[in-house]
C-alpha positions as CSV (number, residue, x, y, z in Angstrom):
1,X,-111.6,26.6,30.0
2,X,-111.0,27.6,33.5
3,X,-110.1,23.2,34.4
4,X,-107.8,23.2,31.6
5,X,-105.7,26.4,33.0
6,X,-105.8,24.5,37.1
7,X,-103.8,21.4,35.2
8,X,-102.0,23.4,33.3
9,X,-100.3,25.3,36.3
10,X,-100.6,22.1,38.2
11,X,-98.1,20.3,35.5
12,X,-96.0,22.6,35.3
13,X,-95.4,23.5,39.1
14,X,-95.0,19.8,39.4
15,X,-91.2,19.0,39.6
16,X,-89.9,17.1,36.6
17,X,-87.6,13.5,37.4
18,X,-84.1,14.2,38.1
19,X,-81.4,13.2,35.6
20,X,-79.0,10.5,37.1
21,X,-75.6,12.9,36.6
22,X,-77.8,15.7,38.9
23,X,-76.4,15.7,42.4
24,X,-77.8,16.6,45.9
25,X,-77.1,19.0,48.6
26,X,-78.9,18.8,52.1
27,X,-77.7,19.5,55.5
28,X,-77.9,17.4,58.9
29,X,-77.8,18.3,61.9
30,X,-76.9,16.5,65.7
31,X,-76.0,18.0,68.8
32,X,-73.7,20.3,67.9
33,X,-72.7,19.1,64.7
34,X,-73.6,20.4,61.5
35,X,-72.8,18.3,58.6
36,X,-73.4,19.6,54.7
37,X,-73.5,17.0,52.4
38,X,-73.1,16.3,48.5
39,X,-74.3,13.3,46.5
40,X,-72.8,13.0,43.4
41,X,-73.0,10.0,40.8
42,X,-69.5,8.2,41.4
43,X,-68.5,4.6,42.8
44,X,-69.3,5.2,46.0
45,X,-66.2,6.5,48.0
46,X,-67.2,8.6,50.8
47,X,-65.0,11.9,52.1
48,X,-65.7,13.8,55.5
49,X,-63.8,17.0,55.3
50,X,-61.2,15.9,52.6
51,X,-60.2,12.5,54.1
52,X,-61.3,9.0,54.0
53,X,-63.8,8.2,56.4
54,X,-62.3,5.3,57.4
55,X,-59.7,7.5,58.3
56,X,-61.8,10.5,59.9
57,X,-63.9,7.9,62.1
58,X,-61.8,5.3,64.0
59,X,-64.8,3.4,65.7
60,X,-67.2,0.9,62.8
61,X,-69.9,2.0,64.8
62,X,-69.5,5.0,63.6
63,X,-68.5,4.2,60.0
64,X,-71.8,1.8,60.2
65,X,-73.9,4.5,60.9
66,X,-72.4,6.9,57.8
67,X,-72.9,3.9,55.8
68,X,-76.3,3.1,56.8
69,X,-78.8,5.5,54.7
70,X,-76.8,4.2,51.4
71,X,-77.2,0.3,52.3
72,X,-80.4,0.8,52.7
73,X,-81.4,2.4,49.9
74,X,-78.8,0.5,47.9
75,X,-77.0,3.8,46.6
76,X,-74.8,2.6,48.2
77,X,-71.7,1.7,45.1
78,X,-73.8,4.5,42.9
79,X,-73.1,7.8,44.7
80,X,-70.1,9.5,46.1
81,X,-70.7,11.2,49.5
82,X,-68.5,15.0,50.0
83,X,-69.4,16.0,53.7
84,X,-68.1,18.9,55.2
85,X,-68.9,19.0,59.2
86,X,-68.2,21.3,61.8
87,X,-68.5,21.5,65.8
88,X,-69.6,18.8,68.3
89,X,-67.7,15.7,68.8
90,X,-67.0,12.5,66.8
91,X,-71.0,10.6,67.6
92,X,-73.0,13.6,66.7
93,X,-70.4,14.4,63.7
94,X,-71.8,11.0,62.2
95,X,-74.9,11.5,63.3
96,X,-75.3,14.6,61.5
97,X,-73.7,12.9,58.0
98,X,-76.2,9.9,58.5
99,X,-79.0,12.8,58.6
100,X,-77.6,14.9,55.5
101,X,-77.1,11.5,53.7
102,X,-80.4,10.4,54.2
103,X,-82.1,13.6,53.3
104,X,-79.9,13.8,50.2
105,X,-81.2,10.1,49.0
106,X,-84.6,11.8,49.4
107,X,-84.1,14.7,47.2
108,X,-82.7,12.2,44.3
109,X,-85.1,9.6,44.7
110,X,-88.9,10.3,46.5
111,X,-89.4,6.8,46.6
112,X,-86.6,6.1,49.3
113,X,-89.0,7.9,51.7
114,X,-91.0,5.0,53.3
115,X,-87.5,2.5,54.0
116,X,-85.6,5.4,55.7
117,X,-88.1,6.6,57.5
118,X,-89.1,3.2,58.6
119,X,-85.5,2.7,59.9
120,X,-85.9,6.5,61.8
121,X,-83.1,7.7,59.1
122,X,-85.1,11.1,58.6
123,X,-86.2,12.1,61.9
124,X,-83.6,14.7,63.6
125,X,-82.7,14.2,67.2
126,X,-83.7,16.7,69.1
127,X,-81.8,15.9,72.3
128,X,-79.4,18.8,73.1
129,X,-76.6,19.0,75.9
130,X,-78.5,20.8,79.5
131,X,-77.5,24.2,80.3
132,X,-76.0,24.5,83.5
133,X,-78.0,26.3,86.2
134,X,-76.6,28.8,88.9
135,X,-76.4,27.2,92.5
136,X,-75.4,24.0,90.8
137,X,-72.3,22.3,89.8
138,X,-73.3,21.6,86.3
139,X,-77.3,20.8,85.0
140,X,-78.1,18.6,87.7
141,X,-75.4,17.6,90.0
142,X,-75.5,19.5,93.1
143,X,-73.0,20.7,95.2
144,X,-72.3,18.5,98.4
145,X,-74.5,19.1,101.2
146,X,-73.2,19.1,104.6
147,X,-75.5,18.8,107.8
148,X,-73.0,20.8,110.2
């Protein structure tokens, strides 16, 4: 009696598949960027803060990167992608989509999981600009020294 109640509780705390018209929220972060990001079932245009992204990110490397979670787990002309980032510059703004993108793919489909992390899609990078430290001129450099 007791085994029947553990997989009853089991089944129902397990979650049920998502419906393909459900949509996904995560957030990604990178340097000081902070991107939130929206999967919806669409034809696969992608927004950054209300525009195109050709249009928000001049350089393809950085349209490449955006791109790269959806071509790899060929979402890629199924989902729309709404991102709305803030702070940092136009690298770790991208960064930061690529991140929210790919953890989006992994809330809509579990079995993405293995490819993007293979391809070091989910892992967020922790580097972060130095602080600069007193007696210095910035992190590291040093003021001039002069022997006389």
């Amino acid at each position: 009696m007791a085994e029947q109640d553990v997989t009853t509780q089991t089944a129902e705390l397990a979650a049920p598949p998502r419906p393909a018209t459900e949509f996904a929220l995560a957030t990604g972060r990178r340097k000081q960027a902070i991107a939130r990001v929206r999967l919806v079932p669409g034809k696969g245009t992608i927004t950054v803060n209300r525009r195109a992204y050709e249009a928000y990110f001049t350089r393809e490397g950085l349209r490449l990167a955006v791109r790269e979670p959806l071509v790899l787990s060929r979402f890629m002309g199924k989902y729309d992608v709404i991102a709305d980032v803030t702070g940092g510059g136009s690298a770790g703004q991208a960064g930061a989509i690529r991140l929210g993108i790919a953890r989006a793919i992994l809330q809509l489909d579990a079995a993405q999981r293995a490819p993007l992390r293979g391809a070091g899609l989910l892992t967020r990078d922790p580097r972060m600009k130095e602080r600069k430290k007193y007696g210095f001129k910035g992190a590291r450099k040093r003021f001039q020294w002069t022997k006389r």
